[in-house]
mmJSON file of the N, C-alpha and C atoms, coordinates in Angstrom:
{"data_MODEL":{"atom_site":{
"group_PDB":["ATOM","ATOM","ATOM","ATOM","ATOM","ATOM","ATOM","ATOM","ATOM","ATOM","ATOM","ATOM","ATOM","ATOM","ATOM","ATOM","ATOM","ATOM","ATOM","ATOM","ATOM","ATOM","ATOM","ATOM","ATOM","ATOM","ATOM","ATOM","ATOM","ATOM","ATOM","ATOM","ATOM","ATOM","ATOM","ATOM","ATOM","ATOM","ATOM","ATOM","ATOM","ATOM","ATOM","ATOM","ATOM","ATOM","ATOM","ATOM","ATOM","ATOM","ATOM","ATOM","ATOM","ATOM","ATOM","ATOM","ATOM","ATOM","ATOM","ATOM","ATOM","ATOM","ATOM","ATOM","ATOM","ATOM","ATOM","ATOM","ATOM","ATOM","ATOM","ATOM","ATOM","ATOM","ATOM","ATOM","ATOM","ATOM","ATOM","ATOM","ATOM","ATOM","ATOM","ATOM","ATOM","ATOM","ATOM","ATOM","ATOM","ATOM","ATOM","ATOM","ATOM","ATOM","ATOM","ATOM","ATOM","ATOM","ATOM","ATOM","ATOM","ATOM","ATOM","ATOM","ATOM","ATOM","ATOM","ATOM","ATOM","ATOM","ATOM","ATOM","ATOM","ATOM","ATOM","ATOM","ATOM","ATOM","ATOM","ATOM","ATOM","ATOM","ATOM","ATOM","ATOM","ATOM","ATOM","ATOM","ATOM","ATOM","ATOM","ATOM","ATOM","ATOM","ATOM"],
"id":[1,2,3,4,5,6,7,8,9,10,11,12,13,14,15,16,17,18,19,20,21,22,23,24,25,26,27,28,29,30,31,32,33,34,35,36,37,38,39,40,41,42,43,44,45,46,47,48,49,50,51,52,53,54,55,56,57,58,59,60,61,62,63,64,65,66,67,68,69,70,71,72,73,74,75,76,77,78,79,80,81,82,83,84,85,86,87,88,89,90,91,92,93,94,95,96,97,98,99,100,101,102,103,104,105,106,107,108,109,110,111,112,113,114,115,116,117,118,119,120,121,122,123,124,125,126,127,128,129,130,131,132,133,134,135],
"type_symbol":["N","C","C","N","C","C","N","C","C","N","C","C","N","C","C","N","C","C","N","C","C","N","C","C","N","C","C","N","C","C","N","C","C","N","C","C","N","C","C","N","C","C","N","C","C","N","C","C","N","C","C","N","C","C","N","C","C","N","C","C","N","C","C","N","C","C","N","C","C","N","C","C","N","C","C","N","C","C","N","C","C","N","C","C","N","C","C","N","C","C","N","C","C","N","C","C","N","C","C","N","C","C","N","C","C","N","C","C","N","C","C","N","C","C","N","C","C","N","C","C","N","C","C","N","C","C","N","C","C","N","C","C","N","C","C"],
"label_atom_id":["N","CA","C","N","CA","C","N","CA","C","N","CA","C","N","CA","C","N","CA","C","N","CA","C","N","CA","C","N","CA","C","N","CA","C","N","CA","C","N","CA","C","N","CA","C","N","CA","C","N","CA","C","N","CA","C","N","CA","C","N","CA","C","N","CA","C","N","CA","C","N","CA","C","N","CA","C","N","CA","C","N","CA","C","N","CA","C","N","CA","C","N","CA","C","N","CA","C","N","CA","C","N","CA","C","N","CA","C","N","CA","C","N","CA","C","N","CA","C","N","CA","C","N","CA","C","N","CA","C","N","CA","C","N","CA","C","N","CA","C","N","CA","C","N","CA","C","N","CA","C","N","CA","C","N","CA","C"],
"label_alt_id":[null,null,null,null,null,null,null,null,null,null,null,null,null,null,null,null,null,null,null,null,null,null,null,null,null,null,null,null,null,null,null,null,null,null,null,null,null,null,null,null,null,null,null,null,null,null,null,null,null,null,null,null,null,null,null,null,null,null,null,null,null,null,null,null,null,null,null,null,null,null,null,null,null,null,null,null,null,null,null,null,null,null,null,null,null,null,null,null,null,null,null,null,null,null,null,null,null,null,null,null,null,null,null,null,null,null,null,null,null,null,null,null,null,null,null,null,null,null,null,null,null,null,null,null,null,null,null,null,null,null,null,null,null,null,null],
"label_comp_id":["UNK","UNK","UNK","UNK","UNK","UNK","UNK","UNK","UNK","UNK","UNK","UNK","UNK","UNK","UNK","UNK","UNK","UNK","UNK","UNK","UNK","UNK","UNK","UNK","UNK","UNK","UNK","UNK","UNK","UNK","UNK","UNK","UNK","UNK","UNK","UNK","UNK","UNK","UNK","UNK","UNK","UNK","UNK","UNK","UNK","UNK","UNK","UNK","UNK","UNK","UNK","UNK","UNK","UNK","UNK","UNK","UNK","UNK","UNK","UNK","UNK","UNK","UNK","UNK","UNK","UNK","UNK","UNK","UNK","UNK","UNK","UNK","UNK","UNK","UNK","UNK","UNK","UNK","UNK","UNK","UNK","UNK","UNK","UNK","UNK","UNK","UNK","UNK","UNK","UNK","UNK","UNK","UNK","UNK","UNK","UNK","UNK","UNK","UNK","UNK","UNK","UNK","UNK","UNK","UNK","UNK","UNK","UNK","UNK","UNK","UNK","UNK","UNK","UNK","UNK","UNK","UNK","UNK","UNK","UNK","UNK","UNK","UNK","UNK","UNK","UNK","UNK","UNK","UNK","UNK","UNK","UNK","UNK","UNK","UNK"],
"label_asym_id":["A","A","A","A","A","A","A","A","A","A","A","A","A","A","A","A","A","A","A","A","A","A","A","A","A","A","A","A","A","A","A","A","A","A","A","A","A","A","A","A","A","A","A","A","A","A","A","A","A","A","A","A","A","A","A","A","A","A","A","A","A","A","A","A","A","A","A","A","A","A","A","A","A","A","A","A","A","A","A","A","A","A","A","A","A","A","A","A","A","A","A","A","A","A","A","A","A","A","A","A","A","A","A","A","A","A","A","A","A","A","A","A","A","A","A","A","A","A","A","A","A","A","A","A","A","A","A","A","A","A","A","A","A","A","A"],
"label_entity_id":["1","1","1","1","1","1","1","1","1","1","1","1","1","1","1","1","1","1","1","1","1","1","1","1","1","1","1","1","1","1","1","1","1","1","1","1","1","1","1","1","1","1","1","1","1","1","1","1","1","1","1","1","1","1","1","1","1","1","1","1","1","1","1","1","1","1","1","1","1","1","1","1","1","1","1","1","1","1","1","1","1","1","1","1","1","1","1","1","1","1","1","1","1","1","1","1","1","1","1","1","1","1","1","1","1","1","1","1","1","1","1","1","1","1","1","1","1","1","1","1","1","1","1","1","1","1","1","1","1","1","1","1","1","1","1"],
"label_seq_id":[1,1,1,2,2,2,3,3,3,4,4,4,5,5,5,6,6,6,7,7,7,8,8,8,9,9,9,10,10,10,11,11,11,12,12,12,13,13,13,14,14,14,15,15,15,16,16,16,17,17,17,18,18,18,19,19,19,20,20,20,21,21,21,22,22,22,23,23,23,24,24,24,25,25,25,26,26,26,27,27,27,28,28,28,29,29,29,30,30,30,31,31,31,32,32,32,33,33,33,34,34,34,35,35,35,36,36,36,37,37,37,38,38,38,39,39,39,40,40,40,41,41,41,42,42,42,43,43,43,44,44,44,45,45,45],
"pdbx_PDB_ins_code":[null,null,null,null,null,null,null,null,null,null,null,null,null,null,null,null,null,null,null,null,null,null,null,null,null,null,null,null,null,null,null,null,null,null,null,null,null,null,null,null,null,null,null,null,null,null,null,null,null,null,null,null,null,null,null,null,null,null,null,null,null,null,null,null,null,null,null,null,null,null,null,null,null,null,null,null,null,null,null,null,null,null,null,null,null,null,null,null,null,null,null,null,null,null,null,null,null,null,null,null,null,null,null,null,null,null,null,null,null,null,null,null,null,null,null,null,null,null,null,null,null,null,null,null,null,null,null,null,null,null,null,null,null,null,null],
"Cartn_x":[23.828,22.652,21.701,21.305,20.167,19.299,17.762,16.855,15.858,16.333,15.075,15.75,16.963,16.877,16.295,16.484,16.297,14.843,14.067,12.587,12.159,12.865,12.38,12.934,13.739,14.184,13.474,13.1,11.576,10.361,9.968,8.899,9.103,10.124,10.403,10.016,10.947,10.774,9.374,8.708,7.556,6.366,6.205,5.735,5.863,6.803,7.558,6.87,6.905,6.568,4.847,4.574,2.845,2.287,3.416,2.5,2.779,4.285,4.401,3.161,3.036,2.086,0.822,0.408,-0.889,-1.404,-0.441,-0.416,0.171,0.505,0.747,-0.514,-1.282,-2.99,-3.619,-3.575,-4.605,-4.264,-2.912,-2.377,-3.519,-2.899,-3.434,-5.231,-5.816,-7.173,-8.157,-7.485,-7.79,-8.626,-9.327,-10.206,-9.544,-9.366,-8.613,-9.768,-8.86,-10.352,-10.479,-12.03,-12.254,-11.133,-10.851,-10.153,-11.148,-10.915,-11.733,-11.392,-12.445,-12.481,-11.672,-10.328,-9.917,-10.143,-10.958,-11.639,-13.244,-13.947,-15.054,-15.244,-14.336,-14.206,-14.238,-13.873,-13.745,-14.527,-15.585,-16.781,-17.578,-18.567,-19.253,-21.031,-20.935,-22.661,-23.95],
"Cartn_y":[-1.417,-2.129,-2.323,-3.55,-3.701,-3.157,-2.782,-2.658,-3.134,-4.587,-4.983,-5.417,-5.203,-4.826,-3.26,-2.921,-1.069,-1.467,-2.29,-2.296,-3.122,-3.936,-5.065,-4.412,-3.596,-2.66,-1.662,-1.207,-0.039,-0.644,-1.699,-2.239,-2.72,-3.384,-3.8,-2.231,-1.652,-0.593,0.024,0.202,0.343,-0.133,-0.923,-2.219,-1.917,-2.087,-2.076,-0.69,0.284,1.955,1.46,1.07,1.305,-0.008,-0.887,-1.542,-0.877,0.006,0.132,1.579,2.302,3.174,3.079,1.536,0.824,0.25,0.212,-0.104,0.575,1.693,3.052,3.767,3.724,4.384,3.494,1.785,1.678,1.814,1.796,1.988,3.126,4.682,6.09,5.901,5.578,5.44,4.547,3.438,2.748,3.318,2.836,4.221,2.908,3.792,3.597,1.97,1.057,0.276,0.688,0.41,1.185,0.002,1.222,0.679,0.252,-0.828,-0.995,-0.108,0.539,0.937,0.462,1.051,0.339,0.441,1.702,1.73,1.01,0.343,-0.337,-1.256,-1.872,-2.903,-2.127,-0.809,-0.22,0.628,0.826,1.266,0.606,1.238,0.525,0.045,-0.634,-1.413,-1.313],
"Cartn_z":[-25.028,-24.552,-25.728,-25.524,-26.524,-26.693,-27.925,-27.772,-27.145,-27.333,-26.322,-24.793,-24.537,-23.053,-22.777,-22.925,-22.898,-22.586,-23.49,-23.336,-22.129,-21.957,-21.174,-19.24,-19.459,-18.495,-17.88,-18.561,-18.775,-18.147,-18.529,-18.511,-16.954,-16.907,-15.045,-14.104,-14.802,-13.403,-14.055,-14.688,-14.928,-13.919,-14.53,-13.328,-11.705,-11.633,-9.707,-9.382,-10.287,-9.498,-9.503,-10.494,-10.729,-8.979,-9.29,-8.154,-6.955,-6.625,-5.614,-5.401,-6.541,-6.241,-5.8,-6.73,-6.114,-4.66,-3.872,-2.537,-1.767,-2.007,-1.018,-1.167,-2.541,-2.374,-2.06,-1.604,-0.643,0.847,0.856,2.024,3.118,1.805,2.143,2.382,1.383,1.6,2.572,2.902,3.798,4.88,5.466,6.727,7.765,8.916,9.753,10.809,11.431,11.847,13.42,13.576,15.101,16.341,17.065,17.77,19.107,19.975,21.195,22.284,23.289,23.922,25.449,25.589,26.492,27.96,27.963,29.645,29.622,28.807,28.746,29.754,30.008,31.223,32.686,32.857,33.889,34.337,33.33,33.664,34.551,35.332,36.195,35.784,35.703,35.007,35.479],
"occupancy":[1.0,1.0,1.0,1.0,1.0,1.0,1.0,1.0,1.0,1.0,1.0,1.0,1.0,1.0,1.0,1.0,1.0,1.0,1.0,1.0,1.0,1.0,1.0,1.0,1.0,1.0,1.0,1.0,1.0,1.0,1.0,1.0,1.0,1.0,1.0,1.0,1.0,1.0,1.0,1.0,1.0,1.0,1.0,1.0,1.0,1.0,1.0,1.0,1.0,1.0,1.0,1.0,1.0,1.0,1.0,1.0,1.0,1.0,1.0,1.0,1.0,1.0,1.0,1.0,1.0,1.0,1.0,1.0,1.0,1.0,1.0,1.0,1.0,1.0,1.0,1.0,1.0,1.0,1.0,1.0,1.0,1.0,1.0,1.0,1.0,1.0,1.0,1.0,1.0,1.0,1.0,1.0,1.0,1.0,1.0,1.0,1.0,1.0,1.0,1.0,1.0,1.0,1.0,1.0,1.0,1.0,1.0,1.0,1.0,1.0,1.0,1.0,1.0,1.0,1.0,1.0,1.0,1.0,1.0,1.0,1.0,1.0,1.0,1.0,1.0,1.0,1.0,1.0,1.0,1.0,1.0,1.0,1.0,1.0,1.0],
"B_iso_or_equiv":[0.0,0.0,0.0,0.0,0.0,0.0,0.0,0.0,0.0,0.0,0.0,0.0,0.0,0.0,0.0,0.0,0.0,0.0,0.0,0.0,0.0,0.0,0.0,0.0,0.0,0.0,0.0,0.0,0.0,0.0,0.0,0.0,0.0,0.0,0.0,0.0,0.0,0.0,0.0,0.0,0.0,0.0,0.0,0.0,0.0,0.0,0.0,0.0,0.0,0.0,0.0,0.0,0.0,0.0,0.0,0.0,0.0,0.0,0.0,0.0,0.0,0.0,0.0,0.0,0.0,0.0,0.0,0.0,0.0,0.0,0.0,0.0,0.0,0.0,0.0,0.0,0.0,0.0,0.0,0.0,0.0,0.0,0.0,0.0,0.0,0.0,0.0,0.0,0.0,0.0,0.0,0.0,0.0,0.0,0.0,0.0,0.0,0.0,0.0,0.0,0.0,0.0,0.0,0.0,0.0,0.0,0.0,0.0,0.0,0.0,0.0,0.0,0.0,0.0,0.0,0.0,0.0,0.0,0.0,0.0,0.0,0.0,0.0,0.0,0.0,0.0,0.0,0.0,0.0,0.0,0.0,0.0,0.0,0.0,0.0],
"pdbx_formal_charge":[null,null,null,null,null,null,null,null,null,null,null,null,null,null,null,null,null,null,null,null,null,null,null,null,null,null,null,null,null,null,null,null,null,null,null,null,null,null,null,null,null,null,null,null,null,null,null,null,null,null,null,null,null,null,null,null,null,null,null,null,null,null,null,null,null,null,null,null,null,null,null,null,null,null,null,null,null,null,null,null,null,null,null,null,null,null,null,null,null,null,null,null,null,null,null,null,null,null,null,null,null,null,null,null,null,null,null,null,null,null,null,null,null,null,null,null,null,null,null,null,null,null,null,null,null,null,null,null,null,null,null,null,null,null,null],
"auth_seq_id":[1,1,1,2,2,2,3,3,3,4,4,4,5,5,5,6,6,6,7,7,7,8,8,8,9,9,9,10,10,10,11,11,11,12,12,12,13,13,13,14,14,14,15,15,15,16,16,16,17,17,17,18,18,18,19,19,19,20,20,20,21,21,21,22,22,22,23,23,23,24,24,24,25,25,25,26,26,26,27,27,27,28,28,28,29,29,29,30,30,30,31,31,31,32,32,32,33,33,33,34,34,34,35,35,35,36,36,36,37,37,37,38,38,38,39,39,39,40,40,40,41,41,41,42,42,42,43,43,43,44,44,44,45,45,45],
"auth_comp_id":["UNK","UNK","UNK","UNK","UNK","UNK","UNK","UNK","UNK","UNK","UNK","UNK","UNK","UNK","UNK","UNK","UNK","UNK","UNK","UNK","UNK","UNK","UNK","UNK","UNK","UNK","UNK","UNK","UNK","UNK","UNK","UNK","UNK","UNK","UNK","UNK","UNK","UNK","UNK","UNK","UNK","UNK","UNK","UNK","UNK","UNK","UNK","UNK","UNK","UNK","UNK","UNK","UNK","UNK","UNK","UNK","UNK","UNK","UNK","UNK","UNK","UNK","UNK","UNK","UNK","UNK","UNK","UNK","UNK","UNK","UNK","UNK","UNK","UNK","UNK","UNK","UNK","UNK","UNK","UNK","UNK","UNK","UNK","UNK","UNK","UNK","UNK","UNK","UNK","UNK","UNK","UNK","UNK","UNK","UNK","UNK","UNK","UNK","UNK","UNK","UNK","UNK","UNK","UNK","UNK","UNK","UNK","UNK","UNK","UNK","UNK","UNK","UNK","UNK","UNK","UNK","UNK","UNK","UNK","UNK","UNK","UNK","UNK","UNK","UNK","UNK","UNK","UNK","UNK","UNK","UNK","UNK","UNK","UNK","UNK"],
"auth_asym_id":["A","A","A","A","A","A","A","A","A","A","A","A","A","A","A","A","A","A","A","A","A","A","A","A","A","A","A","A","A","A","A","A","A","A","A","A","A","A","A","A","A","A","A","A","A","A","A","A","A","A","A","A","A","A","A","A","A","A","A","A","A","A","A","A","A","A","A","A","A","A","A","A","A","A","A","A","A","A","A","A","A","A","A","A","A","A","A","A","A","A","A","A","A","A","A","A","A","A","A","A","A","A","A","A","A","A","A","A","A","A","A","A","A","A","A","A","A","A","A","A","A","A","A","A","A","A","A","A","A","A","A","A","A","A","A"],
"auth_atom_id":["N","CA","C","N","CA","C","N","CA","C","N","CA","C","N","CA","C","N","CA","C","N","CA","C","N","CA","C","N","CA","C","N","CA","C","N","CA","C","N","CA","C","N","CA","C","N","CA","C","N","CA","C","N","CA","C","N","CA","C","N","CA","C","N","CA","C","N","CA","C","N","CA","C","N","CA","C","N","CA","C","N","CA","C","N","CA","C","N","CA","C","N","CA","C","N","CA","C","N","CA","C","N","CA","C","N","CA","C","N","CA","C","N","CA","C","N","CA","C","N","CA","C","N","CA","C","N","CA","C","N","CA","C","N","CA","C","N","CA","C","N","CA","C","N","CA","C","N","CA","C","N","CA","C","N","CA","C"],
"pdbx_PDB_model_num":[1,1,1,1,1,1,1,1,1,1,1,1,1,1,1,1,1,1,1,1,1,1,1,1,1,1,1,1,1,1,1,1,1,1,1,1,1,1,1,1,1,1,1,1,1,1,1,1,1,1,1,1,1,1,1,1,1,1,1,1,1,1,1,1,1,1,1,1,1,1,1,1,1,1,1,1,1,1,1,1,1,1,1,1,1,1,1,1,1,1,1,1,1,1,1,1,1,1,1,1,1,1,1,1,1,1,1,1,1,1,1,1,1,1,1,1,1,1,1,1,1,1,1,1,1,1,1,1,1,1,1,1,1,1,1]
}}}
């Protein structure tokens, strides 16, 4: 294998982990969104 495959190889999976890492931590950090109240309607007014 070449040198500059070797590099250009590296650099791919390089890449792929950092982004996939980048969007599994906003994934994780994300705050959860409020969910609606599903007995609100069944309350009495």
């Amino acid at each position: 294998m070449n040198t500059s495959a070797l590099i250009l190889m590296v650099l791919t999976q390089l890449s792929v982990i950092a982004i996939t890492g980048y969007f599994f931590y906003r994934v994780f950090t994300t705050p959860p969104r409020p969910e609606p109240d599903s007995f609100s309607e069944n309350d009495p007014e």
